[in-house]
N, CA, C and O atoms as a GROMACS GRO file, in nm:
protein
  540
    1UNK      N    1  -0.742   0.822   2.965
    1UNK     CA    2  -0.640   0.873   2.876
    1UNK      C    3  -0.568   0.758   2.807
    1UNK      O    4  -0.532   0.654   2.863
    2UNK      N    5  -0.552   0.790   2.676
    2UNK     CA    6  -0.445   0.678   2.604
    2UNK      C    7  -0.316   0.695   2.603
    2UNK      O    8  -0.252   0.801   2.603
    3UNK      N    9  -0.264   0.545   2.602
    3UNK     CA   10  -0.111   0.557   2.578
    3UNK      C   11  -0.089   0.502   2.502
    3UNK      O   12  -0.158   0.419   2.443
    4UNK      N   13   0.064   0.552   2.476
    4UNK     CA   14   0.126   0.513   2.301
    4UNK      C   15   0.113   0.312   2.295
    4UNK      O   16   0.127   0.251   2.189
    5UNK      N   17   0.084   0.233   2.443
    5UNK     CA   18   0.041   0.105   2.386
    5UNK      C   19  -0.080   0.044   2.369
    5UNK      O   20  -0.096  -0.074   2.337
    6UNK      N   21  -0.196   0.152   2.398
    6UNK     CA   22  -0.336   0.149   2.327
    6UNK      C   23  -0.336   0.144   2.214
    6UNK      O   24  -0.430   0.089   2.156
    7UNK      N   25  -0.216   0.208   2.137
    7UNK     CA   26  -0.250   0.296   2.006
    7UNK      C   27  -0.222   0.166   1.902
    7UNK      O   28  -0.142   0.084   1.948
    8UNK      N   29  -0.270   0.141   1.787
    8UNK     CA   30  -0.241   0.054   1.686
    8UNK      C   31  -0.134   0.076   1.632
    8UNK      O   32  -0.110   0.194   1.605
    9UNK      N   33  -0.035  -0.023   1.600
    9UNK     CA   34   0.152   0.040   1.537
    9UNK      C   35   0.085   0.019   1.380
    9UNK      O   36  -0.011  -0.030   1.321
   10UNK      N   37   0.213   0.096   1.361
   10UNK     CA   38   0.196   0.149   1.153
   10UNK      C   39   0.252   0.022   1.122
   10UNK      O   40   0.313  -0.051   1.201
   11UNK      N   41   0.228   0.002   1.011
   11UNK     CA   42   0.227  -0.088   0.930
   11UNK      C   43   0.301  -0.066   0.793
   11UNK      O   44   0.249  -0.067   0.681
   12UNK      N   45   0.429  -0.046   0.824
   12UNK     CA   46   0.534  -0.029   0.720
   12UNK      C   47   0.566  -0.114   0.587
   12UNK      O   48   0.558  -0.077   0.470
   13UNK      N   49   0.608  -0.247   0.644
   13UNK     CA   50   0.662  -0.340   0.548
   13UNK      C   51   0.576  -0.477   0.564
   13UNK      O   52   0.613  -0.578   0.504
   14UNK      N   53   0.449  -0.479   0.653
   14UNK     CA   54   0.420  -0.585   0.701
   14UNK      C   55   0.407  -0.671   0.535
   14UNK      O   56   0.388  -0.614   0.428
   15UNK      N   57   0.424  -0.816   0.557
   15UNK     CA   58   0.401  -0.882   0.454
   15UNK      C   59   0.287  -1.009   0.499
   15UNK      O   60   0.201  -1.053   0.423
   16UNK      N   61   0.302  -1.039   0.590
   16UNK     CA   62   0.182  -1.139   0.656
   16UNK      C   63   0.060  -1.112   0.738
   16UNK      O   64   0.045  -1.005   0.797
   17UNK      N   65  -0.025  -1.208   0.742
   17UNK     CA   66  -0.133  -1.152   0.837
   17UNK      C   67  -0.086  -1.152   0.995
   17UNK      O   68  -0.113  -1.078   1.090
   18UNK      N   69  -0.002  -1.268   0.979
   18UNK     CA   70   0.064  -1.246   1.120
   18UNK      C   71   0.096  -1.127   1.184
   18UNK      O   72   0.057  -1.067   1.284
   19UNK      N   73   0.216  -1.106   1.056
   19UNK     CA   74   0.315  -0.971   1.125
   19UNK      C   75   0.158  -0.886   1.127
   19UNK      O   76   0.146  -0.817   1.229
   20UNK      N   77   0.070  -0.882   1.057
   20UNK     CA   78   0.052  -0.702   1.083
   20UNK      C   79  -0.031  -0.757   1.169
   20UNK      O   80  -0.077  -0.652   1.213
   21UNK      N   81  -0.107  -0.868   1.248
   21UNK     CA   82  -0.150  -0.839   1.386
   21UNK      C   83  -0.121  -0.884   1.519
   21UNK      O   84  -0.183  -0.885   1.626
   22UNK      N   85   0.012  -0.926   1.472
   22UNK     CA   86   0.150  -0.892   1.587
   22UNK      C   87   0.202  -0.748   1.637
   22UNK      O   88   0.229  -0.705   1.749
   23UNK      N   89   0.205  -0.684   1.492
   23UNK     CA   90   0.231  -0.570   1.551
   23UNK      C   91   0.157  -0.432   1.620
   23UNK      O   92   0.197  -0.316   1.612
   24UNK      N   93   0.062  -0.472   1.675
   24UNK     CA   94  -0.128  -0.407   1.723
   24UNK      C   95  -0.089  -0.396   1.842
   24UNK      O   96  -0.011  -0.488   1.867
   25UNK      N   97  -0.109  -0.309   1.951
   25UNK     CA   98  -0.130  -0.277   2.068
   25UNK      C   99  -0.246  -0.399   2.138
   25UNK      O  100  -0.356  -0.418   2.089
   26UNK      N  101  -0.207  -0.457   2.232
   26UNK     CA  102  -0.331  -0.573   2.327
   26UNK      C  103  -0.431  -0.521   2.263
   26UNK      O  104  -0.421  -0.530   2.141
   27UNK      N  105  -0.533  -0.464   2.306
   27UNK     CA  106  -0.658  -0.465   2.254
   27UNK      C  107  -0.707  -0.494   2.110
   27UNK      O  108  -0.796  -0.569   2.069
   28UNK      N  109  -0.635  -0.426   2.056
   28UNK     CA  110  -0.634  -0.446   1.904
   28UNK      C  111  -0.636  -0.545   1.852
   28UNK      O  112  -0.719  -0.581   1.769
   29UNK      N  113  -0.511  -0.630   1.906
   29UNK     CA  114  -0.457  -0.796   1.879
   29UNK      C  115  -0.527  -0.847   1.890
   29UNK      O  116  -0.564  -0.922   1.799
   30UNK      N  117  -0.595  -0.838   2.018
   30UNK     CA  118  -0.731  -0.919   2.054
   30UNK      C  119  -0.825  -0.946   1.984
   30UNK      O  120  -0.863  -1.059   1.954
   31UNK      N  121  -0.873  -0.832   1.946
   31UNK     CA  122  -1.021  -0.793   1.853
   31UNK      C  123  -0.940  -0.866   1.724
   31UNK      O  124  -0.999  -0.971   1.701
   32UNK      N  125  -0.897  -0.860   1.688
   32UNK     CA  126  -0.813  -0.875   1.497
   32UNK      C  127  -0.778  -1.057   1.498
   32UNK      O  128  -0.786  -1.142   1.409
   33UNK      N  129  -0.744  -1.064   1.618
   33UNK     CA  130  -0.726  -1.255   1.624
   33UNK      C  131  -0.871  -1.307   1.657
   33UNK      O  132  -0.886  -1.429   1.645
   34UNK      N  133  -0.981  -1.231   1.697
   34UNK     CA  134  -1.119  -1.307   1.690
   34UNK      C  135  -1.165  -1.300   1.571
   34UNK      O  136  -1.242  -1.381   1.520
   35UNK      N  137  -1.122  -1.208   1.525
   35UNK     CA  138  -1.209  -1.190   1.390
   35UNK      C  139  -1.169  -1.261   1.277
   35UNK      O  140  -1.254  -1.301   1.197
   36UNK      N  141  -1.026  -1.285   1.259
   36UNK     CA  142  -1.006  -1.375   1.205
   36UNK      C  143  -1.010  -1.528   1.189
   36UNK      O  144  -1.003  -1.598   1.088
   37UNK      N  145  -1.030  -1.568   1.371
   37UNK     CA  146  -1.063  -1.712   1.354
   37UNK      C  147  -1.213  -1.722   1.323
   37UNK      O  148  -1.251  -1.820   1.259
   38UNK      N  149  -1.304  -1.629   1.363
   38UNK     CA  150  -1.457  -1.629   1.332
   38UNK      C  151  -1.458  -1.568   1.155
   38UNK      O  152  -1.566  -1.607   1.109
   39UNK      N  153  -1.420  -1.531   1.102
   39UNK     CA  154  -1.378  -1.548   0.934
   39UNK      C  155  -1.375  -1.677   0.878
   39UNK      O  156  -1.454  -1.722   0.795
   40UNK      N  157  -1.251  -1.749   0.943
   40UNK     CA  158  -1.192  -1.852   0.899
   40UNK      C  159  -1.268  -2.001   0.912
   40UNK      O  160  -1.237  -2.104   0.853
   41UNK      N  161  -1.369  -1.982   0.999
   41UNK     CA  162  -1.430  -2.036   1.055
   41UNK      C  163  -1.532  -2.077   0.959
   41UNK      O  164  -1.569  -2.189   0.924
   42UNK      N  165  -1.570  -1.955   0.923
   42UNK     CA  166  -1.678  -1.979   0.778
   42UNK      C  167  -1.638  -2.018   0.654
   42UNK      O  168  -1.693  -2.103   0.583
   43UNK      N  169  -1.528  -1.945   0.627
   43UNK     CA  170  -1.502  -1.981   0.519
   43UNK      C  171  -1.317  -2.016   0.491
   43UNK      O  172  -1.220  -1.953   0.451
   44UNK      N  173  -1.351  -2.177   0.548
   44UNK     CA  174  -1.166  -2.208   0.609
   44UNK      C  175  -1.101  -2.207   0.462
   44UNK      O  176  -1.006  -2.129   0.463
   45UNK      N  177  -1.119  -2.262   0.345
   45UNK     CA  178  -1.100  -2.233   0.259
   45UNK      C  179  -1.022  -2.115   0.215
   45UNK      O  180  -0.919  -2.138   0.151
   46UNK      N  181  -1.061  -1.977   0.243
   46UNK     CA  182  -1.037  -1.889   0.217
   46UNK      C  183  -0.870  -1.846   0.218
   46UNK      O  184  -0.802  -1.914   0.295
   47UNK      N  185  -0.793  -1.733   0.137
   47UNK     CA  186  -0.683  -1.779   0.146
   47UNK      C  187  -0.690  -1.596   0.187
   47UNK      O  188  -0.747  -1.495   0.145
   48UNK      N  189  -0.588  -1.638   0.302
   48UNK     CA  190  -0.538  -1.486   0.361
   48UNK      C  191  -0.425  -1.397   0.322
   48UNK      O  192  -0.334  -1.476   0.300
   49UNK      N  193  -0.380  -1.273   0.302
   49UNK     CA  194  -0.329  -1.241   0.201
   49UNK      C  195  -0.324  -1.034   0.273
   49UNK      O  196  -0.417  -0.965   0.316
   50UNK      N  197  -0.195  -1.004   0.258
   50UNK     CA  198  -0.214  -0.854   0.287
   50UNK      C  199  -0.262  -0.743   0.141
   50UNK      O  200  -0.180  -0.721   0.052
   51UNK      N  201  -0.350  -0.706   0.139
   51UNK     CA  202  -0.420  -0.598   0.048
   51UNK      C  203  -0.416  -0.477   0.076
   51UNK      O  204  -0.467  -0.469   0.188
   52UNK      N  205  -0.372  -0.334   0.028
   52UNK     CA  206  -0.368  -0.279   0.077
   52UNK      C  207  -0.343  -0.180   0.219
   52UNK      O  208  -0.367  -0.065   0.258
   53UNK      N  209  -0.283  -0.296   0.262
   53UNK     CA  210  -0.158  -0.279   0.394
   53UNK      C  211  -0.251  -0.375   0.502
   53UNK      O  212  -0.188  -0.442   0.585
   54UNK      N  213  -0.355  -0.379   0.502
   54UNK     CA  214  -0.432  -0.447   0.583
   54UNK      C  215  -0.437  -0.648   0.501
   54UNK      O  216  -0.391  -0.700   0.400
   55UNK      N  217  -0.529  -0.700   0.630
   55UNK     CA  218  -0.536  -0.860   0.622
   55UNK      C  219  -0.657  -0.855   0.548
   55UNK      O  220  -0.758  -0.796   0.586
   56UNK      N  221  -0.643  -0.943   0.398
   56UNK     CA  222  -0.742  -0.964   0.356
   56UNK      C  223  -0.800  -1.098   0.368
   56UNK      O  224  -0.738  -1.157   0.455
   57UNK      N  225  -0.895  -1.174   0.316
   57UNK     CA  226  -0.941  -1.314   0.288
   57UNK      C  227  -0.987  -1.298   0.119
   57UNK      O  228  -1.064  -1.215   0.071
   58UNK      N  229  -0.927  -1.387   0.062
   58UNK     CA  230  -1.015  -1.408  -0.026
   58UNK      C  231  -1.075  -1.563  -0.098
   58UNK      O  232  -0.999  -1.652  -0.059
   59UNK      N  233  -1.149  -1.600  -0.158
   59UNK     CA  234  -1.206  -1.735  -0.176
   59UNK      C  235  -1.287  -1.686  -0.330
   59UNK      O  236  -1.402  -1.641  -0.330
   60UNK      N  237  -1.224  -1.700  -0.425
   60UNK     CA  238  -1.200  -1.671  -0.535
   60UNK      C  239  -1.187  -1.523  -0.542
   60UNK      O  240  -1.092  -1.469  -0.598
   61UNK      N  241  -1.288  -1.456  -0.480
   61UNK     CA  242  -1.236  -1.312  -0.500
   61UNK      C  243  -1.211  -1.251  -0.395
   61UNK      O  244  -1.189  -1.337  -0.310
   62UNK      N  245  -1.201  -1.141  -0.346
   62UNK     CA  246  -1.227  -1.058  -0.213
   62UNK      C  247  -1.327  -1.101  -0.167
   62UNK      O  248  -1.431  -1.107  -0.233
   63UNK      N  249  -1.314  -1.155   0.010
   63UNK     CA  250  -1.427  -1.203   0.050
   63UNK      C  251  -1.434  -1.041   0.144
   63UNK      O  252  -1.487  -0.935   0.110
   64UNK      N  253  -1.365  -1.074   0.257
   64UNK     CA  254  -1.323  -0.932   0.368
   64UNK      C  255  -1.192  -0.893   0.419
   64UNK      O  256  -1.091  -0.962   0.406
   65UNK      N  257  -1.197  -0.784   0.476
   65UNK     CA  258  -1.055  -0.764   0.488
   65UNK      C  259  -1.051  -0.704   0.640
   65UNK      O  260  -1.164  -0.726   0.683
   66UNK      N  261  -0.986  -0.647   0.728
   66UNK     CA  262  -0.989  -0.648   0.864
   66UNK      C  263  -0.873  -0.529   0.899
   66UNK      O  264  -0.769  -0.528   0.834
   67UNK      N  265  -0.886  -0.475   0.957
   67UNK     CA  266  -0.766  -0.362   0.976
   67UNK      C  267  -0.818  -0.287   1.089
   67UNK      O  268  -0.932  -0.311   1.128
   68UNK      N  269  -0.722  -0.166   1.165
   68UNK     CA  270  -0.719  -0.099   1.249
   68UNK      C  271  -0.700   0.035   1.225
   68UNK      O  272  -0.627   0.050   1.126
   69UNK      N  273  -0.739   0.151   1.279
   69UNK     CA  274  -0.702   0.254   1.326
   69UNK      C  275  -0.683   0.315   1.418
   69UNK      O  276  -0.706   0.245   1.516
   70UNK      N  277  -0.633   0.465   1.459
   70UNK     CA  278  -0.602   0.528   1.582
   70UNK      C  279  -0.733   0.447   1.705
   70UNK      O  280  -0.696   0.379   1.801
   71UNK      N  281  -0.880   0.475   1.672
   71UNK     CA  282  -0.944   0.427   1.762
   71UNK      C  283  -1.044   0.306   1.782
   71UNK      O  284  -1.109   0.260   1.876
   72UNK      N  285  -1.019   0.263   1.595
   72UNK     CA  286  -1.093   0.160   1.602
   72UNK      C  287  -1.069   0.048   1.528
   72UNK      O  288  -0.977   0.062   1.447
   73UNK      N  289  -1.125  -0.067   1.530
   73UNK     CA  290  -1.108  -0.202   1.450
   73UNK      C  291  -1.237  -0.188   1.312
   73UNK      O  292  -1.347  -0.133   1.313
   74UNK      N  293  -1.172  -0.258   1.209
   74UNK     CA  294  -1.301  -0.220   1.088
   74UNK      C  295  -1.304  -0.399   0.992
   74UNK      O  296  -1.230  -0.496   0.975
   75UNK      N  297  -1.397  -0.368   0.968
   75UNK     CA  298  -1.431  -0.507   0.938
   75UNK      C  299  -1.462  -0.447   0.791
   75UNK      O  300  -1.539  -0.352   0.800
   76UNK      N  301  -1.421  -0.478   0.649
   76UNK     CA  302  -1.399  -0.443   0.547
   76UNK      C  303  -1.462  -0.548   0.444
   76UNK      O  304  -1.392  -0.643   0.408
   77UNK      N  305  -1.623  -0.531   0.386
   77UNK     CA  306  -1.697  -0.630   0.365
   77UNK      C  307  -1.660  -0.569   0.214
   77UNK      O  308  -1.623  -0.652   0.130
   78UNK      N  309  -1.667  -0.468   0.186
   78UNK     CA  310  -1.612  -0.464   0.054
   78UNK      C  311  -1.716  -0.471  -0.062
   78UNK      O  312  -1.685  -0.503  -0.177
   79UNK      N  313  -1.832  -0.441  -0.024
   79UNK     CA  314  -1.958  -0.473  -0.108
   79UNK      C  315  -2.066  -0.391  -0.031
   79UNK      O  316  -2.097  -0.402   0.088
   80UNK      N  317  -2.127  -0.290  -0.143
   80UNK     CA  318  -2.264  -0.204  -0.081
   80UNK      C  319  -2.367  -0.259  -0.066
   80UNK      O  320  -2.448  -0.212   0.013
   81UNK      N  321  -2.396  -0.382  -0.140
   81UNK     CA  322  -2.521  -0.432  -0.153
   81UNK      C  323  -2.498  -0.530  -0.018
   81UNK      O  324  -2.606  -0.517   0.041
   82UNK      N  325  -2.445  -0.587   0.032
   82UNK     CA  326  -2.449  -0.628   0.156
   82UNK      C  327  -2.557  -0.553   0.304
   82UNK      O  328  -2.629  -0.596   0.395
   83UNK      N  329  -2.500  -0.398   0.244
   83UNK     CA  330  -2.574  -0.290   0.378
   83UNK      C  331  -2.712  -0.340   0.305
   83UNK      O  332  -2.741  -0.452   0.346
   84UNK      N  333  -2.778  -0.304   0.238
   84UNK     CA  334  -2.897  -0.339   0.164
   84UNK      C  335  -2.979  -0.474   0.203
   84UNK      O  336  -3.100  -0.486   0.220
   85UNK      N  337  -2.861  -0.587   0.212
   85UNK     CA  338  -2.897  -0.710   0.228
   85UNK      C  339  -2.933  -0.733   0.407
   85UNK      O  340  -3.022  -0.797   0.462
   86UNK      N  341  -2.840  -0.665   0.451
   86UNK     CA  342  -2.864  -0.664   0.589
   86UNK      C  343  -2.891  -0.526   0.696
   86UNK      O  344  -2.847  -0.503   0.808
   87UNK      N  345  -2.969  -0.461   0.622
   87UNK     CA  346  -2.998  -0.363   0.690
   87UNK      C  347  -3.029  -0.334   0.809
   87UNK      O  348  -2.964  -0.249   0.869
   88UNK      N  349  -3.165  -0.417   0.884
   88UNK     CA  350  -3.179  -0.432   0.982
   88UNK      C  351  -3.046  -0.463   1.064
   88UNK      O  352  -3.015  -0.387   1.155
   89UNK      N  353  -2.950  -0.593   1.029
   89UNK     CA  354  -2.895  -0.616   1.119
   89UNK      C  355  -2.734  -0.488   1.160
   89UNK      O  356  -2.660  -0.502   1.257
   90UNK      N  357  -2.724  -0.402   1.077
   90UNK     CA  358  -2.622  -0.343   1.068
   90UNK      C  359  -2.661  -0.180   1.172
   90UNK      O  360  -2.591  -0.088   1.213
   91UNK      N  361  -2.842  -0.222   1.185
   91UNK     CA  362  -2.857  -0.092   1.264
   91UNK      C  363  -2.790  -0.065   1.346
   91UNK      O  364  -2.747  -0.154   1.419
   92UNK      N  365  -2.748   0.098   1.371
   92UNK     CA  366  -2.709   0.148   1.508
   92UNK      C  367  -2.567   0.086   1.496
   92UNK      O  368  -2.525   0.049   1.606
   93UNK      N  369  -2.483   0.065   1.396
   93UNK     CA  370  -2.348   0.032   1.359
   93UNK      C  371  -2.279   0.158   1.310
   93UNK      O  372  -2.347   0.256   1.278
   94UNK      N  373  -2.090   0.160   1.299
   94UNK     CA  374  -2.092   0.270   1.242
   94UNK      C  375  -2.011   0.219   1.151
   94UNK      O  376  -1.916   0.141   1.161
   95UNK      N  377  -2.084   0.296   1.021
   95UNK     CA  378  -2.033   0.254   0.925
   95UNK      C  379  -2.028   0.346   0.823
   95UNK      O  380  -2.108   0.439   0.829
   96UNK      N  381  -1.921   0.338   0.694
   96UNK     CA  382  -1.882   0.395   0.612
   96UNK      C  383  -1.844   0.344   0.480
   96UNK      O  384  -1.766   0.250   0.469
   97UNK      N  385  -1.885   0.388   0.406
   97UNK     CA  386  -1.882   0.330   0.239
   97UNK      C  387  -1.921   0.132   0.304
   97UNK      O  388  -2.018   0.102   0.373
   98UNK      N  389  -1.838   0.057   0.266
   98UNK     CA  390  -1.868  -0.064   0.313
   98UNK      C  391  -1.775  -0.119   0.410
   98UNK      O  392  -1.733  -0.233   0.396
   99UNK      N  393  -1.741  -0.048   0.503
   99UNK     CA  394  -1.664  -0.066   0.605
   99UNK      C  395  -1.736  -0.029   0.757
   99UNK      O  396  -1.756   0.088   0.790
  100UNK      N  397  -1.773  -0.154   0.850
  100UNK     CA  398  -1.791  -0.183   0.963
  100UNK      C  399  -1.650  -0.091   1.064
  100UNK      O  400  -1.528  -0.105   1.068
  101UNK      N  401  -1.723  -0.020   1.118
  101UNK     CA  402  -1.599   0.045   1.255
  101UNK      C  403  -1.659   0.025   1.383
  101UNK      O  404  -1.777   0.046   1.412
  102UNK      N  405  -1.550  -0.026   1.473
  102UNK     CA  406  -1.614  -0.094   1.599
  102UNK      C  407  -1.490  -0.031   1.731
  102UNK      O  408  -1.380   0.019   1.707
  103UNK      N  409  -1.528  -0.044   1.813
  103UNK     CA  410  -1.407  -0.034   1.910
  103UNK      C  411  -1.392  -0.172   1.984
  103UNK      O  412  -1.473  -0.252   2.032
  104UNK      N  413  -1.252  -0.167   1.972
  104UNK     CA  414  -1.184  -0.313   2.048
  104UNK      C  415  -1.260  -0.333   2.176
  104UNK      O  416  -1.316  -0.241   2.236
  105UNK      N  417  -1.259  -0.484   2.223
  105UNK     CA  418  -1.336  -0.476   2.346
  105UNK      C  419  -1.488  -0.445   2.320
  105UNK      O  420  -1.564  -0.471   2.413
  106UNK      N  421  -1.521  -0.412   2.248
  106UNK     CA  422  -1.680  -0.393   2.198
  106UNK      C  423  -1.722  -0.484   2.062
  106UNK      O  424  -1.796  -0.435   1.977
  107UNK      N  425  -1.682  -0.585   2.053
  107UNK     CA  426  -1.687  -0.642   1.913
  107UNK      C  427  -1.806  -0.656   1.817
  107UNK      O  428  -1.900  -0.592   1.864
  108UNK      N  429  -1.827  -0.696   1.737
  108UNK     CA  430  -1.905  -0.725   1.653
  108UNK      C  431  -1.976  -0.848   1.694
  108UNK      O  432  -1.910  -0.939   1.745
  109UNK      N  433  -2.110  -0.860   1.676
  109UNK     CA  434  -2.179  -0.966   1.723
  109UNK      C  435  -2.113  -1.091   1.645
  109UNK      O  436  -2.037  -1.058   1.555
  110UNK      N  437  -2.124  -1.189   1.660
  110UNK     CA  438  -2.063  -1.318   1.640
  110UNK      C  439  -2.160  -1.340   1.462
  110UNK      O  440  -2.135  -1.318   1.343
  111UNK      N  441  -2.247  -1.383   1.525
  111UNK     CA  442  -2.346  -1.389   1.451
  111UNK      C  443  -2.352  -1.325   1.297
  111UNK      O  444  -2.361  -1.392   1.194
  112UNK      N  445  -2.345  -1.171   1.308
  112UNK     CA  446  -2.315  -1.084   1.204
  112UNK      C  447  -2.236  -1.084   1.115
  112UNK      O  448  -2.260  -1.067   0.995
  113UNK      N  449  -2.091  -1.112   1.190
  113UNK     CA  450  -1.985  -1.125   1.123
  113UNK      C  451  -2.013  -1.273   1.015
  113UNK      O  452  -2.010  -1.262   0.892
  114UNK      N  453  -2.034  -1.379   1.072
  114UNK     CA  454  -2.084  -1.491   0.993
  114UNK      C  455  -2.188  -1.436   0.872
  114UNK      O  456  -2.170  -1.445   0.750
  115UNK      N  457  -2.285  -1.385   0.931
  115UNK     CA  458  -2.360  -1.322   0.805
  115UNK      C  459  -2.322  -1.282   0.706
  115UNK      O  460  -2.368  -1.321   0.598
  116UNK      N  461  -2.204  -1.171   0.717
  116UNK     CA  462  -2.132  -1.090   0.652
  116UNK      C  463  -2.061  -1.164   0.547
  116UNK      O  464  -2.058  -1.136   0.427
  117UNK      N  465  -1.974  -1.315   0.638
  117UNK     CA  466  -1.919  -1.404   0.550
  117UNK      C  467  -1.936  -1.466   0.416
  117UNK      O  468  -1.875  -1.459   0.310
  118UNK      N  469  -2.082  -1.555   0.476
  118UNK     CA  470  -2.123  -1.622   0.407
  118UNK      C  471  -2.206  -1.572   0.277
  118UNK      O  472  -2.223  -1.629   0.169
  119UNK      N  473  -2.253  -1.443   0.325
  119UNK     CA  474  -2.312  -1.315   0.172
  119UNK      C  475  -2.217  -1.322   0.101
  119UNK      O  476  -2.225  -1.379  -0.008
  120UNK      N  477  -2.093  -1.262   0.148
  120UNK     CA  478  -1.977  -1.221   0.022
  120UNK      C  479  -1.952  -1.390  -0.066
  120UNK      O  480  -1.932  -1.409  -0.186
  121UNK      N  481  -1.963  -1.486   0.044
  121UNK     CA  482  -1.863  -1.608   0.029
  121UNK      C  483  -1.976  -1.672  -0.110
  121UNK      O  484  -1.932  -1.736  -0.206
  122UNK      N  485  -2.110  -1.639  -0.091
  122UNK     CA  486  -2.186  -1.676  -0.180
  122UNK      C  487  -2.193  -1.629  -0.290
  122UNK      O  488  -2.219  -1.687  -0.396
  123UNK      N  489  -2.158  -1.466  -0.262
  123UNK     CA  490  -2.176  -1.397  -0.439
  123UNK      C  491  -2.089  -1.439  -0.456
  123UNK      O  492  -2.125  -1.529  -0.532
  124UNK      N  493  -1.932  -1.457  -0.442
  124UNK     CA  494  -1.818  -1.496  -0.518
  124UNK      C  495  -1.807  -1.620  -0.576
  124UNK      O  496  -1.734  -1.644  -0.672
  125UNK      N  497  -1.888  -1.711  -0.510
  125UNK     CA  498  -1.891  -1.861  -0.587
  125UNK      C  499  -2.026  -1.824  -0.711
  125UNK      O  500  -2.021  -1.877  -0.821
  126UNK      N  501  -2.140  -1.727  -0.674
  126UNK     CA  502  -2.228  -1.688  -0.784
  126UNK      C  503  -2.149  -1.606  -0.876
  126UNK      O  504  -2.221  -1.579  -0.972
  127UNK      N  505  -2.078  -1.573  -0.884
  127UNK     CA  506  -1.987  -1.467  -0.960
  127UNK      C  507  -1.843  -1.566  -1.065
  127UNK      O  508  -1.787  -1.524  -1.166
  128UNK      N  509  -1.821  -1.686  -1.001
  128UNK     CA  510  -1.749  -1.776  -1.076
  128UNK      C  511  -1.841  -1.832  -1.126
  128UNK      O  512  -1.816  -1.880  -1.236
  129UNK      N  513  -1.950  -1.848  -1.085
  129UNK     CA  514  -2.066  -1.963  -1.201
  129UNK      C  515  -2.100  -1.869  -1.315
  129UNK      O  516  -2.116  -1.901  -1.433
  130UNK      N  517  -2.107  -1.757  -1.268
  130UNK     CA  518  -2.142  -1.630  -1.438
  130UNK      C  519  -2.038  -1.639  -1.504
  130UNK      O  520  -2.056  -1.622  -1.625
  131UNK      N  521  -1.870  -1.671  -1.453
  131UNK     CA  522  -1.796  -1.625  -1.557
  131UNK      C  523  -1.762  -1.789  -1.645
  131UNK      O  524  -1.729  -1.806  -1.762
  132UNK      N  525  -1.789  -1.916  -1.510
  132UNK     CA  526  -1.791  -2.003  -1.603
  132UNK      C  527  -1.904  -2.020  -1.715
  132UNK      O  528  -1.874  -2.090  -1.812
  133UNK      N  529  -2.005  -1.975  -1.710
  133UNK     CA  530  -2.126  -2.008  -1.830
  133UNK      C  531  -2.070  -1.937  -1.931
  133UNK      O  532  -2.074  -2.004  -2.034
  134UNK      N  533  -2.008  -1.807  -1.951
  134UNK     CA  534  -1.958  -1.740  -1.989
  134UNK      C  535  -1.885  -1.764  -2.100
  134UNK      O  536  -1.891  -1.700  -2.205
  135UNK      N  537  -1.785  -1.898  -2.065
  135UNK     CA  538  -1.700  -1.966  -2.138
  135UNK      C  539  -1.703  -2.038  -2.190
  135UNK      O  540  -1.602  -2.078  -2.246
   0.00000   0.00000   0.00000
């Protein structure tokens, strides 16, 4: 059975990545502070930033973004062609539009998440070289 400090807290006014995964129930915190140093890890560069009430990264554009719900942690790649790119590895995941859902304590392979990174981290530097030729 759950209790109200399993549960992920709302996210009212958060303005930092801090505050909003300070304010997470243990498990949550947990899962949301790995994922961010294994993010950051890839792409340290990247500048962190709240989007849509959740922690984003971005490194010229939206790289990923990271957030919680009632039962789960979601890893927010933000790009369809990614599932495409990594199909195999996303098998037997649950997932929705381009959002990874996992339960805390069950994380995301290490590995994957890097995958995940370095795809987005690449189209976005391929995506500044189109708009510089451009100019």
């Amino acid at each position: 059975m759950r209790t109200s400090s399993d549960q992920p807290m709302k996210q009212s006014s958060i303005e930092t990545v801090d505050e909003y995964i300070n304010s997470q129930a243990a498990p949550f915190k947990k899962t949301l502070t790995e994922l961010r140093e294994l993010i950051l890890s890839v792409a340290p560069e990247a500048k962190e930033m709240i989007s849509y009430r959740v922690p984003c990264f971005k490194y010229h554009y939206m790289l990923v973004g990271i957030g919680v719900n009632k039962k789960f942690c979601s890893l927010y790649a933000m790009n369809t062609a990614l599932q495409k790119e990594l199909k195999e590895d996303l098998k037997g995941l649950r997932i929705s539009g381009s959002t990874i859902h996992f339960i805390p304590g069950e994380p995301l392979p290490k590995n994957l998440i890097k995958k995940i990174v370095r795809f987005k981290k690449k189209q976005n530097e391929e995506r500044v070289m189109k708009k510089e030729k451009k100019s």
